[in-house]
N, C-alpha and C positions, 0 to 999 in steps of 0.2 A: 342367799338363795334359799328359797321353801322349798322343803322333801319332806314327801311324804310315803310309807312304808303299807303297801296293801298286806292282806292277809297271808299271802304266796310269797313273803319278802323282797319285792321288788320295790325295787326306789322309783316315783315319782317325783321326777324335777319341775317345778313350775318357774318361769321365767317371771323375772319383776314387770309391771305393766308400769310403763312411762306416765308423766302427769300429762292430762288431757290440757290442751288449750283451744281458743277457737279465734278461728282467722276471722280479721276484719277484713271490710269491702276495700279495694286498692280506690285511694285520693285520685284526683286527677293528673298529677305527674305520672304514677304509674299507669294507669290507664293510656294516657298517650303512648308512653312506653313499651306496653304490649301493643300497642297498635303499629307503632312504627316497628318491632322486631317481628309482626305480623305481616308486613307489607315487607318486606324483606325478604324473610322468608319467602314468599310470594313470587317477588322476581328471582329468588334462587334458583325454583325449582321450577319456574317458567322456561329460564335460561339453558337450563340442562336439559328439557324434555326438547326448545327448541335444537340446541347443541346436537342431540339424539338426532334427529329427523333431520337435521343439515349433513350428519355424516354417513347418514342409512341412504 
């Protein structure tokens, strides 16, 4: 860990910064993949707002 000591004797702790990397564009299996866990989702939240208003 980096510390460093100001004038007034206080410690400043500086946290280690992780290596950068950079995401690739998802293939087309994932792409389907969030599509179908999109459509999913979908009827999830369809089903309970209908579920809602069936029991209201």
């Amino acid at each position: 860990m980096y510390t460093t000591t100001n004038e007034d004797g206080i410690l400043n702790n500086y946290a280690t910064e992780p290596q950068i990397y950079y995401s690739s564009y998802p293939n087309f299996e994932e792409q389907r993949r969030y599509a179908l866990l999109g459509a999913m989702a979908t009827l999830f939240v369809s089903l309970l707002v209908l579920t809602a208003l069936g029991v209201s």
